[in-house]
DRENDO-1510 file (C-alpha; in Angstrom, 1 decimal, always signed):
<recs>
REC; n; res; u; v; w
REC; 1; UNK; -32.5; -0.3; -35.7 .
REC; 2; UNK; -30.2; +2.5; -36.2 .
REC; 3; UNK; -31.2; +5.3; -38.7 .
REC; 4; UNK; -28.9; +6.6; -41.3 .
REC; 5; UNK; -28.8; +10.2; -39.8 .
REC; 6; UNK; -27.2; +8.7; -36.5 .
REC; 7; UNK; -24.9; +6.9; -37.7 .
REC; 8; UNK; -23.5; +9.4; -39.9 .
REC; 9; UNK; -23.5; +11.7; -36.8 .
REC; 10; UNK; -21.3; +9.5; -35.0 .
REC; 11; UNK; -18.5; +7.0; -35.5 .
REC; 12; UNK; -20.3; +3.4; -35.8 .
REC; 13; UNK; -20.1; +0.8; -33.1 .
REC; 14; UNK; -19.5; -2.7; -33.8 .
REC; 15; UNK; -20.0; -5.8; -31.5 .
REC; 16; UNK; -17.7; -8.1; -33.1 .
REC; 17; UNK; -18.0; -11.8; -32.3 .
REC; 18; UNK; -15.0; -14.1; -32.7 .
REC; 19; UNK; -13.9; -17.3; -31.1 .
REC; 20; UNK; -10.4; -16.4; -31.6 .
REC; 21; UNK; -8.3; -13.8; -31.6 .
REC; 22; UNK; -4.3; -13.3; -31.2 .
REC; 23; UNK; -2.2; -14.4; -29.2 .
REC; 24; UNK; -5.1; -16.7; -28.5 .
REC; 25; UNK; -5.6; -18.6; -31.5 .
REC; 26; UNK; -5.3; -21.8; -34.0 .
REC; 27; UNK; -6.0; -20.9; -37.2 .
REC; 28; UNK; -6.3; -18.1; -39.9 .
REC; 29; UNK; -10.1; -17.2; -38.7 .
REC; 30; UNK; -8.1; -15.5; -35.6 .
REC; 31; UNK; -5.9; -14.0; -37.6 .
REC; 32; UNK; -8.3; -12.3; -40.4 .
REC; 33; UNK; -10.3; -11.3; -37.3 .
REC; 34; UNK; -7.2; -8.7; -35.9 .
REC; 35; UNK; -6.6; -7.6; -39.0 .
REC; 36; UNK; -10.2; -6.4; -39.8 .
REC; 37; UNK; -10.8; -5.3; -36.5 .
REC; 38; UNK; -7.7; -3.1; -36.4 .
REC; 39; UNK; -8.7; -1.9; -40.0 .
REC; 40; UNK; -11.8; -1.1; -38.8 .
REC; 41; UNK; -10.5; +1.1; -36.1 .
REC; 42; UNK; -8.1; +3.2; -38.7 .
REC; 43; UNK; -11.3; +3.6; -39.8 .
REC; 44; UNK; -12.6; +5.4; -36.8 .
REC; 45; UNK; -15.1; +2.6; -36.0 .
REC; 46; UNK; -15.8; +2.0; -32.3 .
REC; 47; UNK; -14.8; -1.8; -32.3 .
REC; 48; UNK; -16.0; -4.1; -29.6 .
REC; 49; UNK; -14.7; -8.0; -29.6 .
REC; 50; UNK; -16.0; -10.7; -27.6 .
REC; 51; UNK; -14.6; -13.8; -27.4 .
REC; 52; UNK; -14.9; -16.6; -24.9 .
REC; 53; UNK; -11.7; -15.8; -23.3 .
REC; 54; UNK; -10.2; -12.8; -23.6 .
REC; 55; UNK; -6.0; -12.4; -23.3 .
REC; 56; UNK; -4.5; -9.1; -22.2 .
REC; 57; UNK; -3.0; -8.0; -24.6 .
REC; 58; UNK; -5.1; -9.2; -27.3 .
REC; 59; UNK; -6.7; -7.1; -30.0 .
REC; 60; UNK; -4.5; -3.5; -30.9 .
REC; 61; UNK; -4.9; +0.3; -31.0 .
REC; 62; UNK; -8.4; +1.0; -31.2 .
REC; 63; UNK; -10.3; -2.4; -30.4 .
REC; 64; UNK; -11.8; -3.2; -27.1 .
REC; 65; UNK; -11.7; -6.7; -26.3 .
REC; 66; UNK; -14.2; -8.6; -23.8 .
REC; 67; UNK; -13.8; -12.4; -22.4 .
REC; 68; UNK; -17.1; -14.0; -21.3 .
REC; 69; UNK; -15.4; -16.7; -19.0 .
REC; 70; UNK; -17.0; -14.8; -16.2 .
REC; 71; UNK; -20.3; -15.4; -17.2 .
REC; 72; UNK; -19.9; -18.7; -18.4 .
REC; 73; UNK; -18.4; -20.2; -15.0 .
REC; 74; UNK; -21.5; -19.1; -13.1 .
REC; 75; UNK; -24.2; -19.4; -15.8 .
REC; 76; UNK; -23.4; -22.7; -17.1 .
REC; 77; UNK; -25.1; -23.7; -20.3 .
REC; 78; UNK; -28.4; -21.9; -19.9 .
REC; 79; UNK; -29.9; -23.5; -22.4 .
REC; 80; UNK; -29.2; -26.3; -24.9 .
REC; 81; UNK; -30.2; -25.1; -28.4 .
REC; 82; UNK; -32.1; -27.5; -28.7 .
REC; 83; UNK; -33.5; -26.1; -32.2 .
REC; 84; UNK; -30.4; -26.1; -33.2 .
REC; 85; UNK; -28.0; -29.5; -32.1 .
REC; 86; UNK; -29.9; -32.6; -31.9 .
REC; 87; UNK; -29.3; -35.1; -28.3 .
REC; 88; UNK; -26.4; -36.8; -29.8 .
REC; 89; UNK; -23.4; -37.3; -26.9 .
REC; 90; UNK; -21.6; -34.1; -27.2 .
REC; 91; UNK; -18.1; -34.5; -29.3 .
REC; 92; UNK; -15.3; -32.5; -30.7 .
REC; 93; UNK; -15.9; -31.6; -34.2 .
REC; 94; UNK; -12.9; -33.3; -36.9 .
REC; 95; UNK; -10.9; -31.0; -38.2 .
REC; 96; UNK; -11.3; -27.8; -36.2 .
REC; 97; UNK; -8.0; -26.4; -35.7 .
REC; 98; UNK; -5.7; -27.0; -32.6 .
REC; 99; UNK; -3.1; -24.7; -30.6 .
REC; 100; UNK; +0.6; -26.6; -30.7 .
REC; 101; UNK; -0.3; -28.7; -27.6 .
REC; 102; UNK; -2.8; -30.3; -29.5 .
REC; 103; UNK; -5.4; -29.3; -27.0 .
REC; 104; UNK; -8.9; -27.5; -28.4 .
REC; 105; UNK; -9.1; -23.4; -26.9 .
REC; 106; UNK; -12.2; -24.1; -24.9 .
REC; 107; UNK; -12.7; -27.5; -23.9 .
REC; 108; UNK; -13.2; -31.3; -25.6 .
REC; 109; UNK; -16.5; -30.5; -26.2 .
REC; 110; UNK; -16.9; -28.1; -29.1 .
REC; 111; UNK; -20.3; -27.7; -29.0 .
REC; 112; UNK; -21.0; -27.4; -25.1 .
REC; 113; UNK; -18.6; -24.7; -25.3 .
REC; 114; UNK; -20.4; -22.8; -28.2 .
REC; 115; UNK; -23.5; -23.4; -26.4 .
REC; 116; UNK; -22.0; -21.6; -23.0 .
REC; 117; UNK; -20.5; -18.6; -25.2 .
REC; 118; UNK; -24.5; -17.9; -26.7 .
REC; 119; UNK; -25.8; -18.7; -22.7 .
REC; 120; UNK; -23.1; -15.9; -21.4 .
REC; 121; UNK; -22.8; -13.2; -24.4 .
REC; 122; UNK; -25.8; -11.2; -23.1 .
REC; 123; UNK; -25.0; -11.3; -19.5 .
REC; 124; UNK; -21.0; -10.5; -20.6 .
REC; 125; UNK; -21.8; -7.2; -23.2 .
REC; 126; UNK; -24.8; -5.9; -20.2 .
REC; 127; UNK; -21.9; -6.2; -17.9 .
REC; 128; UNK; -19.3; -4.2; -19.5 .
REC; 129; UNK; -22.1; -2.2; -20.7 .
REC; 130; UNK; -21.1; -2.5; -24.2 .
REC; 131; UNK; -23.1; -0.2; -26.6 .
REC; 132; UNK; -23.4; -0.8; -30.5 .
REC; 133; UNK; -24.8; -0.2; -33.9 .
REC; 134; UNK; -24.4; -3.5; -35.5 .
REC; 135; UNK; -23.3; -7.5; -34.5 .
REC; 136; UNK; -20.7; -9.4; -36.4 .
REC; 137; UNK; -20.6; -12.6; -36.0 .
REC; 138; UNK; -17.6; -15.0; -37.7 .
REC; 139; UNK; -18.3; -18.9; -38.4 .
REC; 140; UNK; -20.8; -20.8; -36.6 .
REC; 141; UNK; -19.2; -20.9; -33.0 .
REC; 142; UNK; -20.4; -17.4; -33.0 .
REC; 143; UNK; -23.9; -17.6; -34.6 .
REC; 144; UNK; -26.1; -18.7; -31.5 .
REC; 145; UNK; -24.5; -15.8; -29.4 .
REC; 146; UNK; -25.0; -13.5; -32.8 .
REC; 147; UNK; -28.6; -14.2; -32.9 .
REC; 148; UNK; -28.7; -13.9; -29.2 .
REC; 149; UNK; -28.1; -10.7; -28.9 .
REC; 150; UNK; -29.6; -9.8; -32.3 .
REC; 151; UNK; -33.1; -10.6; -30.6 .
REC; 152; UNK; -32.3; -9.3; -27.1 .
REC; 153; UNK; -30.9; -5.9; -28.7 .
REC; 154; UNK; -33.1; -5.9; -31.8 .
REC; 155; UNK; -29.8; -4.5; -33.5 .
REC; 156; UNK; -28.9; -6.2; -37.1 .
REC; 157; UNK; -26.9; -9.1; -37.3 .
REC; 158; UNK; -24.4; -9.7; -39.9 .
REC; 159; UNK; -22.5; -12.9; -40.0 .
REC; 160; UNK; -19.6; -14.0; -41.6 .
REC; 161; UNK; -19.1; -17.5; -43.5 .
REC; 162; UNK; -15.3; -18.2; -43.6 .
REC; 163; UNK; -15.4; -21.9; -44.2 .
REC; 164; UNK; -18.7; -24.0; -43.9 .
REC; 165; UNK; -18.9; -27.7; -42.6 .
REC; 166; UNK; -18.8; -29.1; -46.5 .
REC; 167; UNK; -15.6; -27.6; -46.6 .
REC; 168; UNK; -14.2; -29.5; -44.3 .
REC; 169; UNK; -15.1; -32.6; -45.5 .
REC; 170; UNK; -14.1; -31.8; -48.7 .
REC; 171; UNK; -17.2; -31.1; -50.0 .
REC; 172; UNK; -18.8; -34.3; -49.3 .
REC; 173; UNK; -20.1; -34.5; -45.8 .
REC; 174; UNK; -21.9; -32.0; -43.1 .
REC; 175; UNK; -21.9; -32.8; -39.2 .
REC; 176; UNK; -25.8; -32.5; -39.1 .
REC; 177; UNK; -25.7; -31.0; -35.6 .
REC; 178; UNK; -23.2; -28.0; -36.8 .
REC; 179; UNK; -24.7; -27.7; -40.2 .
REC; 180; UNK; -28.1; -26.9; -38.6 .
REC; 181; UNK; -26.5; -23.9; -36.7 .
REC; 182; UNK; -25.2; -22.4; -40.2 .
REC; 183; UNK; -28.0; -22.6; -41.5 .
REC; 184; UNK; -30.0; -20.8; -38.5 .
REC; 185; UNK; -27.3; -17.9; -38.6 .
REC; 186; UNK; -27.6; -17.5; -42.1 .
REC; 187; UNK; -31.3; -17.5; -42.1 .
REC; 188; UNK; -31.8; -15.1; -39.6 .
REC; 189; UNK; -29.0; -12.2; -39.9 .
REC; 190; UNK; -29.6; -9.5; -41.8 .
REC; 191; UNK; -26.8; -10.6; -44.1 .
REC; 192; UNK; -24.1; -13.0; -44.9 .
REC; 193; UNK; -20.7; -11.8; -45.5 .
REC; 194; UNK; -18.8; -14.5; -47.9 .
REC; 195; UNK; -15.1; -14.9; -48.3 .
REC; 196; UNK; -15.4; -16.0; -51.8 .
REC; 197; UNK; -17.9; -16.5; -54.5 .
REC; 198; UNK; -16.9; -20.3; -54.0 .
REC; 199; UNK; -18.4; -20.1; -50.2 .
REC; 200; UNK; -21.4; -17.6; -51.6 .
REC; 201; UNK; -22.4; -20.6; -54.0 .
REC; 202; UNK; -22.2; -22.5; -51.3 .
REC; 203; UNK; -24.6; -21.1; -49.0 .
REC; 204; UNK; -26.7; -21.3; -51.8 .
REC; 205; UNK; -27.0; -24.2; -52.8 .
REC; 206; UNK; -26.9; -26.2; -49.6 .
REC; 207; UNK; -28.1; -23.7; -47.1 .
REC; 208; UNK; -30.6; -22.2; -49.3 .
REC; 209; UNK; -29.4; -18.3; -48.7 .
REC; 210; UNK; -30.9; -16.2; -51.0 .
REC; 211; UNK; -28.0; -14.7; -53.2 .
REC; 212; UNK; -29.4; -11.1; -52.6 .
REC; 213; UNK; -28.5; -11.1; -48.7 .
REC; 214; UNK; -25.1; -12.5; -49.5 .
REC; 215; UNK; -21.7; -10.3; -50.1 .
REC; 216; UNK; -18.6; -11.0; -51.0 .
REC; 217; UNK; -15.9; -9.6; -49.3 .
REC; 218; UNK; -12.0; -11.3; -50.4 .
REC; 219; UNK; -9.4; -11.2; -46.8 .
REC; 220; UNK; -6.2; -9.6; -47.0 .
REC; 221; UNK; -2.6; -9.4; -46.6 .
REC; 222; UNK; -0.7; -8.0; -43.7 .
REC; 223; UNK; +2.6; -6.9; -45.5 .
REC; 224; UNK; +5.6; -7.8; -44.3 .
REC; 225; UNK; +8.7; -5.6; -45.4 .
REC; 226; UNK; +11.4; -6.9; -42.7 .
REC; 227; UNK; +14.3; -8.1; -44.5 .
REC; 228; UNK; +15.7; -11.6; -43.8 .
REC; 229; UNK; +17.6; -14.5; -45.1 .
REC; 230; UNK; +17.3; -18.2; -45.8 .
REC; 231; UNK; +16.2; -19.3; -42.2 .
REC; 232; UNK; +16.1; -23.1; -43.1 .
REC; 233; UNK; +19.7; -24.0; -44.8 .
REC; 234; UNK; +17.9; -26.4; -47.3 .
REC; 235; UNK; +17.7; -25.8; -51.7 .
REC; 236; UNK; +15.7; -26.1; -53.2 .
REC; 237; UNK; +12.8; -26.4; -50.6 .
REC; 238; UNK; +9.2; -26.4; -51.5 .
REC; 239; UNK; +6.7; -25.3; -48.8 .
REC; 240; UNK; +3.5; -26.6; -47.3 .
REC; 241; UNK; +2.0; -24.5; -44.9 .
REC; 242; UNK; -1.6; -24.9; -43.2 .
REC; 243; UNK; -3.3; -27.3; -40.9 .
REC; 244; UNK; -3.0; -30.9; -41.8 .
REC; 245; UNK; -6.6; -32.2; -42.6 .
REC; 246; UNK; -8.0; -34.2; -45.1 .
REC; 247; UNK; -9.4; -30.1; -47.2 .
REC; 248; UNK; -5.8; -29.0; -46.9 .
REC; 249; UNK; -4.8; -31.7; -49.8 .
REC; 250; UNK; -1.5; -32.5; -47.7 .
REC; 251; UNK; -1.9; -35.7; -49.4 .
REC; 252; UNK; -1.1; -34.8; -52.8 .
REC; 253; UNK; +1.5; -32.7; -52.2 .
REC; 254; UNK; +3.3; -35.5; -50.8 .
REC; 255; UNK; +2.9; -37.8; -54.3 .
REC; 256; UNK; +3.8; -34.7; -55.8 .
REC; 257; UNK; +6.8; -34.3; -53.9 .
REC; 258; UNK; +7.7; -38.4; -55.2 .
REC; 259; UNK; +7.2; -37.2; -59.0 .
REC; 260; UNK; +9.2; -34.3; -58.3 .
REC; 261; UNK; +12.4; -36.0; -57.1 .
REC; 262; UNK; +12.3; -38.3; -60.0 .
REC; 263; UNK; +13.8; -35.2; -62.0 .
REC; 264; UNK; +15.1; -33.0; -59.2 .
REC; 265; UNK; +16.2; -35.6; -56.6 .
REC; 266; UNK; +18.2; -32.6; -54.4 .
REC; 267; UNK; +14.7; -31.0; -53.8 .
REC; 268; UNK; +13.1; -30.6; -50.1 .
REC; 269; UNK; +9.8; -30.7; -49.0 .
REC; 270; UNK; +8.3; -29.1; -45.5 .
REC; 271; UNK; +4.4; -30.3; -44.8 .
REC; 272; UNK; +4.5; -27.1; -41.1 .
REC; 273; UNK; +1.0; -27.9; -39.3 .
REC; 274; UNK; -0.7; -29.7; -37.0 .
REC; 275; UNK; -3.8; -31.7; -37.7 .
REC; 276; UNK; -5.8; -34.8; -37.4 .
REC; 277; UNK; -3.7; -36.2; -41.0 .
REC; 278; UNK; -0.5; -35.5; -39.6 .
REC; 279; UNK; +0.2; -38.7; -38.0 .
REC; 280; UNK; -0.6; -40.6; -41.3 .
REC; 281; UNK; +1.3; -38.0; -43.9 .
REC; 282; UNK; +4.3; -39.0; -41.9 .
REC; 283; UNK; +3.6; -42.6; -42.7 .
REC; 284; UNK; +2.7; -41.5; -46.3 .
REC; 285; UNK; +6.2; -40.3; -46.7 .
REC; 286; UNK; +7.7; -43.1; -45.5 .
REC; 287; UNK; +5.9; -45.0; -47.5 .
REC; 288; UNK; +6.7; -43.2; -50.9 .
REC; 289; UNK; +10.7; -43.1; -50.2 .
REC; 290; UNK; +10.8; -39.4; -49.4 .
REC; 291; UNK; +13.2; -40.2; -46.7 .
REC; 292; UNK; +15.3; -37.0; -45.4 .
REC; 293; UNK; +13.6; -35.5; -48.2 .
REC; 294; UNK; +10.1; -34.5; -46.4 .
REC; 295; UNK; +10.6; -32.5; -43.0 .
REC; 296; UNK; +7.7; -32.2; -40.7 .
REC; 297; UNK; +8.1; -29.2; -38.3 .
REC; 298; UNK; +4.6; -29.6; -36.9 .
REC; 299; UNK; +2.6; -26.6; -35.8 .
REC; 300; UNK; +4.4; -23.1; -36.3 .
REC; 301; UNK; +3.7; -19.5; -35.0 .
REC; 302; UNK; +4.0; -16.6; -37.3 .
REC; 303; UNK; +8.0; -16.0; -36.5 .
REC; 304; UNK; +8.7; -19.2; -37.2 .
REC; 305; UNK; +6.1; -19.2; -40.7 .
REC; 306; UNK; +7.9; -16.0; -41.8 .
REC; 307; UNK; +11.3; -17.7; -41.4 .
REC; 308; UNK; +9.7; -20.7; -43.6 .
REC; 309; UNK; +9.0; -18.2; -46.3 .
REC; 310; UNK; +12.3; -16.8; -46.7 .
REC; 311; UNK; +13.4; -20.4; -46.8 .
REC; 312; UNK; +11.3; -21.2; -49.3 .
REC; 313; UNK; +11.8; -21.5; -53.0 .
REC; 314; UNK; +8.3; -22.6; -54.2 .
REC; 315; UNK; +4.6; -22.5; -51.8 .
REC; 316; UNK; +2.1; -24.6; -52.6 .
REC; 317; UNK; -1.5; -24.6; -51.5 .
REC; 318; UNK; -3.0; -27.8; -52.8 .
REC; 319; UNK; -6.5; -27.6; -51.4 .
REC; 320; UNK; -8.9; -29.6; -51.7 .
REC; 321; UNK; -12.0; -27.2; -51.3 .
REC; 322; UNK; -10.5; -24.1; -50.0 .
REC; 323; UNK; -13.3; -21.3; -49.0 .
REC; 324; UNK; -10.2; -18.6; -49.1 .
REC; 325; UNK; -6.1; -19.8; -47.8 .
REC; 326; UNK; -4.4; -16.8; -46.4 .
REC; 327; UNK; -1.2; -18.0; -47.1 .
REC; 328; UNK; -0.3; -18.0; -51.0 .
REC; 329; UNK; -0.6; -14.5; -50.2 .
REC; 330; UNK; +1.5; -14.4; -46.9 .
REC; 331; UNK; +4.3; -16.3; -49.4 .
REC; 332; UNK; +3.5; -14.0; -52.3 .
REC; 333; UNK; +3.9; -10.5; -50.3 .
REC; 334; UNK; +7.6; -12.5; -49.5 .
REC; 335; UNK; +8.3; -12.7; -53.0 .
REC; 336; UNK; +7.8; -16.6; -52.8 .
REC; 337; UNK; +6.6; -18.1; -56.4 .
REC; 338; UNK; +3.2; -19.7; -55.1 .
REC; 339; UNK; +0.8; -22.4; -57.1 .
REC; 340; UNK; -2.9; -22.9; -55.4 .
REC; 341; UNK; -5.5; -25.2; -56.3 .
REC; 342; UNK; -8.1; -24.2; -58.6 .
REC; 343; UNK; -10.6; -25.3; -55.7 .
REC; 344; UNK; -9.6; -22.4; -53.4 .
REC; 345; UNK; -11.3; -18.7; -53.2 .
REC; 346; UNK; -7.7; -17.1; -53.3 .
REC; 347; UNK; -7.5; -18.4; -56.8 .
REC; 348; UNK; -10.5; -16.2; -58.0 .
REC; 349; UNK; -8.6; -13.2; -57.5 .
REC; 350; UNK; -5.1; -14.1; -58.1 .
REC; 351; UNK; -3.4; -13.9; -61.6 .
REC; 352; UNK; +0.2; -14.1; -61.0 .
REC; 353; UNK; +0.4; -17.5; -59.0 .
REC; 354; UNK; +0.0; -20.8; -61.1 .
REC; 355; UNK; -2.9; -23.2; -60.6 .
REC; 356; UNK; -4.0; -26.7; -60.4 .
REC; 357; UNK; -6.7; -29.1; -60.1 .
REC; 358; UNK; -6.1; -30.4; -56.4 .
REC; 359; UNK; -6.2; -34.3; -58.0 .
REC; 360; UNK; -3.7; -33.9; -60.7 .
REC; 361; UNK; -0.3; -34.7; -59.0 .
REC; 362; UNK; +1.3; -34.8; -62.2 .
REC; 363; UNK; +0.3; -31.4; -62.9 .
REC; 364; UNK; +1.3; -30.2; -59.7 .
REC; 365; UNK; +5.0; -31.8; -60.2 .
REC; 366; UNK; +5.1; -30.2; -63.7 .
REC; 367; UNK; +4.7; -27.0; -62.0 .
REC; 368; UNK; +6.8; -27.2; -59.2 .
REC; 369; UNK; +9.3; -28.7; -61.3 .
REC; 370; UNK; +9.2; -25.5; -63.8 .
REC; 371; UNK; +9.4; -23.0; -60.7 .
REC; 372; UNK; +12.4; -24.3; -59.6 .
REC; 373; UNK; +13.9; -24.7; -63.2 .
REC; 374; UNK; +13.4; -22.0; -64.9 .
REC; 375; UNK; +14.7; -18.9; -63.3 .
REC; 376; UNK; +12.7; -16.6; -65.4 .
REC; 377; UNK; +9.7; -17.7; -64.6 .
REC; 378; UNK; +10.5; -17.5; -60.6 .
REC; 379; UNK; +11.4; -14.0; -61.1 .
REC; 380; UNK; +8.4; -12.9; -63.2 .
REC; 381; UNK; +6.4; -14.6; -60.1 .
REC; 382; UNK; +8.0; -13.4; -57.3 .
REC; 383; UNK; +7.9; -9.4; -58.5 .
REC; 384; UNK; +4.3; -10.0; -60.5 .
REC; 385; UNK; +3.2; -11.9; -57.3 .
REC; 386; UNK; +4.4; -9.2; -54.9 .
REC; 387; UNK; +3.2; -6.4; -56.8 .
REC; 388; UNK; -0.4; -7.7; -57.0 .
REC; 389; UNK; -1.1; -8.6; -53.6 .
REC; 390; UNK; +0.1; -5.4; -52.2 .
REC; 391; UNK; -3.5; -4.5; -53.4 .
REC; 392; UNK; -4.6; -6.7; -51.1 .
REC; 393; UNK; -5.0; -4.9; -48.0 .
REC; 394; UNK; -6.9; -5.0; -44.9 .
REC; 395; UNK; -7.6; -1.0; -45.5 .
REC; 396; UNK; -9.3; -2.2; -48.4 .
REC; 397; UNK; -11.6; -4.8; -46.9 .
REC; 398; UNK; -12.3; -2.9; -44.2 .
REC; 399; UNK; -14.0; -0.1; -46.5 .
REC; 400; UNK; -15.8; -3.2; -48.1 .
REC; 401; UNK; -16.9; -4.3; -44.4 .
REC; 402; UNK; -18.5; -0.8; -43.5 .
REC; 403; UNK; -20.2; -0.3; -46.8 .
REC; 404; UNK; -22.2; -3.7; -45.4 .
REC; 405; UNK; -22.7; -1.9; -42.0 .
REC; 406; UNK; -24.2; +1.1; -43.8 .
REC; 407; UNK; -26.4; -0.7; -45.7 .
REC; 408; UNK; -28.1; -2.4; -42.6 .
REC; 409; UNK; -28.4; +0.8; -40.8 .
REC; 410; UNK; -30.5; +2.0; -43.9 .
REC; 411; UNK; -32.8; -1.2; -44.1 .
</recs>
């Protein structure tokens, strides 16, 4: 393991893994995974990505970024974890997120493919004869190929918990087979980076990590200071933004959205995203009289999300068990008034956005309503808001992501 005196002698190296990464992505994992990597590097780490396909021009200034497609179309699936996915046919996992095609990155198969990247990652980083100080691993696609190479290179392993299989569910329910590899990552790395204390009590108590190999570390905000004007010619327009699944709570934002136009009947609601719910929140809408009222743009890039909020007069995140949510502050940095469920991470740091309990739709309304009424309390949230998250940089969780380097090397 490397000692404290060489690593102060020399700028760190970092394997990261991801299973996304810009331009090839689906979801905010891929996005959080540029922006520390490139914080990283204004760091003057040496920073390493592999992924299981690589793009060109992925990645940025600083960060080296390896595909391990070649290994995987002539290794095949050297082995079947089978300590960690039981014989069940292989299936596609509900609720992972989805490009705009609706297709999954690698495959049907969401766990054959995680298998292949954990058969391949050794043969990929001996081939581009990637050297490093420390692995990174993010979510559970990664962890087999994190532990891989942590015993082949008996380097130390940290992995990174950004939403856990409960999560998805709601909180309810754990795909044995996927839970299983969670909990092997988080047993064996030498520690477990959380996104919020709501995901650290979660590994807790239902993967049974001990709390003093855990760390919290929040995300981010990229800031954004390009001008631009209302993109969508609709007011007042309340946003949804995020993948539509059951833990994204696009459910009661919708009956929200009813109670809301019982008072303020020229409001307009946008539910942007893709997602297994999709098909029945457009039913939902019908269903509840929205009408022209509720817009469904479907999945949208990060032009098109940006144009959303200047567009928008109100975001709301109304999660249903939220390890972190990106966007409130994506909306906030753009001066959008934002209200988050109290069931989110984000909402343990934030004090200038309103919250709610996810189940209280009248709540919700009262609070939508109020944003759009009362001009005073907009502007106190939109400057507040914008103030406080431009605290919220990746700089910052960067410095937080080498402290947890540095304390490996000294173990």
């Amino acid at each position: 393991m490397l000692g404290a005196a060489s690593a102060a002698s020399r700028a760190m190296k970092v394997l990261m893994l991801g299973w996304e990464l810009p331009p090839r992505f689906a979801g905010g994992v891929g996005i959080v995974c540029e922006a520390l990597t490139r914080a990283l590097a204004r760091r003057g780490l040496d920073v390493t990505y592999l992924m299981p396909q690589a793009e060109p021009n992925g990645g940025g200034r600083g960060v080296r970024v390896i595909g391990a497609e070649r290994e995987v179309a002539t290794l095949g699936v050297a082995s079947r974890l089978h300590s960690y996915a039981s014989s069940a046919p292989p299936v596609r996992i509900p609720g992972e997120a989805v490009p705009p095609d609706g297709a999954p990155l690698y495959g049907a198969d969401l766990l054959d493919a995680v298998e292949r990247f954990s058969a391949a990652a050794t043969t990929s980083v001996a081939a581009e004869r990637t050297d490093f100080d420390v692995i990174h691993a993010h979510d559970w696609t990664t962890f087999p190929a994190g532990l891989a190479l942590k015993h082949g290179s008996r380097k130390p392993l940290v992995v990174h918990v950004h939403i856990t299989e409960f999560d998805k569910s709601g909180g309810s329910y754990a795909d044995s087979r996927v839970f299983a590899i969670e909990q092997a990552g988080m047993r064996d790395a030498d520690l477990v980076v959380t996104v919020s204390r709501r995901i650290a009590d979660t590994c807790i108590t239902r993967y049974g990590v001990d709390p003093s190999r855990i760390r919290v570390v929040y995300n981010g905000v990229e800031p954004d200071d390009e001008e631009r004007g209302r993109a969508v010619p609709l007011h007042p327009l309340v946003l949804f933004l995020g993948r539509v699944t059951l833990q994204k709570g696009p459910e009661y934002f919708l009956r929200a959205a009813r109670r809301v136009l019982e008072v303020e009947p020229k409001a307009h609601f946008v539910l942007a995203g893709s997602g297994d719910q999709l098909p029945r929140m457009v039913e939902l809408a019908a269903e509840l009289g929205l009408g022209r009222r509720a817009l469904f743009p479907g999945f949208v890039d990060r032009d098109r999300a940006a144009a959303l909020y200047a567009s928008a007069d109100v975001f709301v995140m109304p999660s249903v068990s939220e390890p972190f949510g990106i966007v409130p502050l994506e909306a906030m940095d753009r001066g959008v008034p934002v209200i988050v469920s109290r069931q989110s991470g984000v909402s343990e740091i934030l004090r200038n956005a309103l919250k709610v309990d996810f189940w209280d739709v009248d709540d919700l309304a009262g609070k939508i309503v109020a944003a759009l009424r009362y001009p005073g309390l907009a502007r106190e949230l939109r400057g507040a808001g914008r103030n406080e998250v431009g605290r919220l940089s990746w700089d910052s969780v960067a410095e937080q992501t080498q402290h947890v380097y540095e304390e490996i090397a000294r173990a």
